[in-house]
C-alpha positions as CSV (number, residue, x, y, z in Angstrom):
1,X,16.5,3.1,-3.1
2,X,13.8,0.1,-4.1
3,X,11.1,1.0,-6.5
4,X,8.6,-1.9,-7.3
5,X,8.7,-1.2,-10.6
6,X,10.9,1.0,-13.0
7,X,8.9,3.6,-14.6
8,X,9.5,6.8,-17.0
9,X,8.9,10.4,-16.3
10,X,6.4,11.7,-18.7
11,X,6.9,15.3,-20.4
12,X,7.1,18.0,-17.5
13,X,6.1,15.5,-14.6
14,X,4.3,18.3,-12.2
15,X,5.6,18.2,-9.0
16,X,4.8,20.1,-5.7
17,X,7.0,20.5,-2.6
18,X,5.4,20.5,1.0
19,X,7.5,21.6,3.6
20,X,7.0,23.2,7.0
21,X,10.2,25.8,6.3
22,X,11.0,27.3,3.0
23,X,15.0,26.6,3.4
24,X,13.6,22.6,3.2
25,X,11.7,23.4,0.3
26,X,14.2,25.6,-2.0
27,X,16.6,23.2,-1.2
28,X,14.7,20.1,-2.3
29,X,13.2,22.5,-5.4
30,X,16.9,23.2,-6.5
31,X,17.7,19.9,-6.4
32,X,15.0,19.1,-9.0
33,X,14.9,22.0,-11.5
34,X,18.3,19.9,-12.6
35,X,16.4,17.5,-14.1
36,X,14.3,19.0,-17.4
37,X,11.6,16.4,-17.3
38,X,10.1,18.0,-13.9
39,X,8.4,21.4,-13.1
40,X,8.0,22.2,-10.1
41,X,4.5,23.9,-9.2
42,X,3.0,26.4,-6.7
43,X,0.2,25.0,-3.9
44,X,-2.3,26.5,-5.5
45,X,-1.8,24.4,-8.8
46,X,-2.0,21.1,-7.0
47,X,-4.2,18.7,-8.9
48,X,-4.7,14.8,-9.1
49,X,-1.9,14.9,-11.8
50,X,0.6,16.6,-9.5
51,X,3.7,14.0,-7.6
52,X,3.6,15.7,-3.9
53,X,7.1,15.6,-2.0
54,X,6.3,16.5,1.6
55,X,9.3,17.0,3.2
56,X,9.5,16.7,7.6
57,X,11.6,16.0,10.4
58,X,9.0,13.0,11.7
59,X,6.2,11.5,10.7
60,X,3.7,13.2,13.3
61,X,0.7,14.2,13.5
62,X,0.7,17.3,11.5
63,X,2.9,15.2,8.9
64,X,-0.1,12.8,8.7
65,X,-2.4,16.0,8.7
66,X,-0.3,17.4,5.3
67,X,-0.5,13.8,3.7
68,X,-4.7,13.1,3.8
69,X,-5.0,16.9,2.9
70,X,-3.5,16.6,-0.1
71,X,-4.8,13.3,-0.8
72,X,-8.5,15.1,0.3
73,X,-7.5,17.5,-3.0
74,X,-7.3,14.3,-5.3
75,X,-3.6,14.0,-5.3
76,X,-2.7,10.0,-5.1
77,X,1.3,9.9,-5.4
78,X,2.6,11.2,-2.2
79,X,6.4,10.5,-1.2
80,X,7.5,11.3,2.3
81,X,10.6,12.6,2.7
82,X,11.6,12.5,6.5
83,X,14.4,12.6,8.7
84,X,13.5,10.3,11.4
85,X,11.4,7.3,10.8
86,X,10.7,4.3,13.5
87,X,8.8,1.3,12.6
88,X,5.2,3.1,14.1
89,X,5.6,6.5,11.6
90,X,6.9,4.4,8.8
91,X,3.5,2.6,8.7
92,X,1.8,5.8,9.7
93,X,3.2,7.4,6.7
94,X,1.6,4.4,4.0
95,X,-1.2,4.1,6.4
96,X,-1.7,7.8,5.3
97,X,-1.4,7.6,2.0
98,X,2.3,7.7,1.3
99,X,3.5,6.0,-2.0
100,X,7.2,6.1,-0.8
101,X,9.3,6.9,2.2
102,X,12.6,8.3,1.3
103,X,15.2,9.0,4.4
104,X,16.3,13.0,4.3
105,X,19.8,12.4,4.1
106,X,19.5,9.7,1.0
107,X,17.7,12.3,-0.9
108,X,20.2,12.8,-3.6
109,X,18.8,13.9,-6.7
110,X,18.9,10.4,-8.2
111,X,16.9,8.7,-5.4
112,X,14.6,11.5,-5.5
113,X,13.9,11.4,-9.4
114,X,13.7,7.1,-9.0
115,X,11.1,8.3,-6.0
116,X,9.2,10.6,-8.3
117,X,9.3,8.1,-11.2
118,X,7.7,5.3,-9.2
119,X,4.9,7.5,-7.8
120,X,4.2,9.3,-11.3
121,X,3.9,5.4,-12.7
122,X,1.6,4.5,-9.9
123,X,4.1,2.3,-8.4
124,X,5.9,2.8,-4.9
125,X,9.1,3.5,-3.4
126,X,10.8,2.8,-0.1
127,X,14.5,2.8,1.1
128,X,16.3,-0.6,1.3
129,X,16.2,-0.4,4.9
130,X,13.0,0.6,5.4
131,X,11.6,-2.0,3.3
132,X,13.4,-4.6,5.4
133,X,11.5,-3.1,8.4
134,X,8.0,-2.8,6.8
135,X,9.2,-6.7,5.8
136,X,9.7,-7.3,9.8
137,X,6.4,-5.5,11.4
138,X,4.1,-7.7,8.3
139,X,6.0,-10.7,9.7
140,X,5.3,-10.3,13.7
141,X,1.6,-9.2,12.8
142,X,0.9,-12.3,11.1
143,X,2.6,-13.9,13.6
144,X,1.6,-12.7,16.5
145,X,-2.1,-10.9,15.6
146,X,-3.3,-12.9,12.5
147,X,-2.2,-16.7,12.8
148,X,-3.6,-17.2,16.5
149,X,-6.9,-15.8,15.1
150,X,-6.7,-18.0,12.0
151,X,-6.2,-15.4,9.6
152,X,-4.0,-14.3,7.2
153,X,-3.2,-11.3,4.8
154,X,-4.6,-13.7,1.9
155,X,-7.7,-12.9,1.1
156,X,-9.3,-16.3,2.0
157,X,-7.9,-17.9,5.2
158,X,-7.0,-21.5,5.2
159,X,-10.5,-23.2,6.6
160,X,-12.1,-20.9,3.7
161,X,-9.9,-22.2,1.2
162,X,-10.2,-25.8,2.1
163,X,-14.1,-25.4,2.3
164,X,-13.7,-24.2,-1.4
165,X,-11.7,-27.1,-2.3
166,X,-13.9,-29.3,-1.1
167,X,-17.1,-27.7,-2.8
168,X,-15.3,-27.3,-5.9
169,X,-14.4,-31.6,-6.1
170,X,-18.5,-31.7,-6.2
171,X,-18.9,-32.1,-2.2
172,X,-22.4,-30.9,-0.9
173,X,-22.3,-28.9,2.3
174,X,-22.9,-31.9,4.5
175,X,-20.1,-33.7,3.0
176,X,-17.8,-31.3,3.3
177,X,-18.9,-30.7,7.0
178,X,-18.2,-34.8,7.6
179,X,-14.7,-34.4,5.9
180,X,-13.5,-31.5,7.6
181,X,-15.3,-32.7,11.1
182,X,-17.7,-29.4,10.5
183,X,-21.1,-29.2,10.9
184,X,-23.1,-28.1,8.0
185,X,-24.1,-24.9,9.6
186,X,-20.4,-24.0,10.1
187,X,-19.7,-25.4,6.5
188,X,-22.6,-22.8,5.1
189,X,-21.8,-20.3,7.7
190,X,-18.1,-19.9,6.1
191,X,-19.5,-19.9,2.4
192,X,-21.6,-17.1,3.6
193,X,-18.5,-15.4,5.0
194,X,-16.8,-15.3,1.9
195,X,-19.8,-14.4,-0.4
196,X,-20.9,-11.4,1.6
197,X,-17.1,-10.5,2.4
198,X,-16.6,-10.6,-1.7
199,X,-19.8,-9.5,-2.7
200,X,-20.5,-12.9,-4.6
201,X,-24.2,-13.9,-5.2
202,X,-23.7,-17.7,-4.2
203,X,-21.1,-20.6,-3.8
204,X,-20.6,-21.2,-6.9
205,X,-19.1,-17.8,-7.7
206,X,-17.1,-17.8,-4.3
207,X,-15.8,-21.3,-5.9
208,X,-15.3,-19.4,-9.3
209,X,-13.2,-16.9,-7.7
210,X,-10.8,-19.2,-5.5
211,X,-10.2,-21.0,-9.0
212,X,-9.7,-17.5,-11.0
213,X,-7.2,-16.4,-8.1
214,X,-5.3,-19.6,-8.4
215,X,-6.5,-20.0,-4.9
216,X,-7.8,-23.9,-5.2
């Protein structure tokens, strides 16, 4: 089990367990009234403060359904626990609203207390090999969606970035058009990309903010 960050339970962390048979949901209950920092709660005293376990076969549809509802009902640290996860429903699952992803039959009642302390700390949690996987599919889709369209997960692409360079070494928008074989319209359509995308007021913010985000 990989948590991004090592956190501790506060006193009588609230936690409710979702699952579409009660045999799922004594068993995983059991397995947490062993720990004394934890109380387990009913649905109907759910709340933003509560860590939500929903336990499922697959990440389908009506698994999706369970996640957003409780996320409708304020509740923001959400850890799947599933039996069968491919690539598609393990990105499902964080698409969602997932926190963590915890395989059924790893859910010991260490990895599930490390899954709960992550999500009560605002942090993640995901097994090792299905962080390795998420890894993967981020790889091929900036391989094979993002780069041919010259884009990136950053949150300035390259030609932005260089643009911003540019502007911030004192170049006017024709100049930095000449050097990077752009014409100024394409030079002050880009700046205008990244201000609206941002919501920056000019250039010289957009500039200020590649330098704050150690972009430049």
């Amino acid at each position: 089990m990989i948590a991004t960050r090592p956190s501790v339970l506060t006193d009588r962390t609230r936690v409710f367990v979702a699952a579409s048979d009660p045999v799922s949901r004594a068993g995983i209950a059991s397995q947490l009234r062993s720990n004394h920092g934890l109380e387990t709660v009913e649905e109907r005293q759910v709340d933003a403060d509560v860590v939500a376990l929903v336990v499922a076969d697959q990440m389908d549809e009506e698994t999706a359904q369970t996640i957003r509802a409780l996320k409708r009902r304020g509740v923001e640290r959400v850890v799947l626990i599933v039996t069968r996860v491919d690539d598609t429903g393990l990105l499902s699952a964080l698409e969602a609203g997932a926190r963590g992803v915890l395989r059924r039959n790893q859910a010991t009642p260490e990895n599930l207390f490390e899954a709960i302390r992550a999500a009560a700390g605002g942090e993640g949690a995901l097994s090792p090999d299905l962080l390795g996987r998420l890894l993967d599919q981020v790889g091929r889709l900036q391989r094979q969606v993002l780069n041919p369209r010259g884009l990136s997960f950053a949150v300035l692409t390259d030609r932005e970035i260089k643009v911003l360079k540019l502007l911030a070494d004192g170049l006017d928008t024709a100049e930095v058009g000449r050097r990077l074989f752009y014409s100024e319209r394409t030079v002050k359509n880009i700046v205008h990309d990244v201000t609206s995308r941002l919501n920056l007021r000019n250039r010289t913010q957009a500039v200020a903010y590649a330098l704050r985000q150690g972009l430049i």
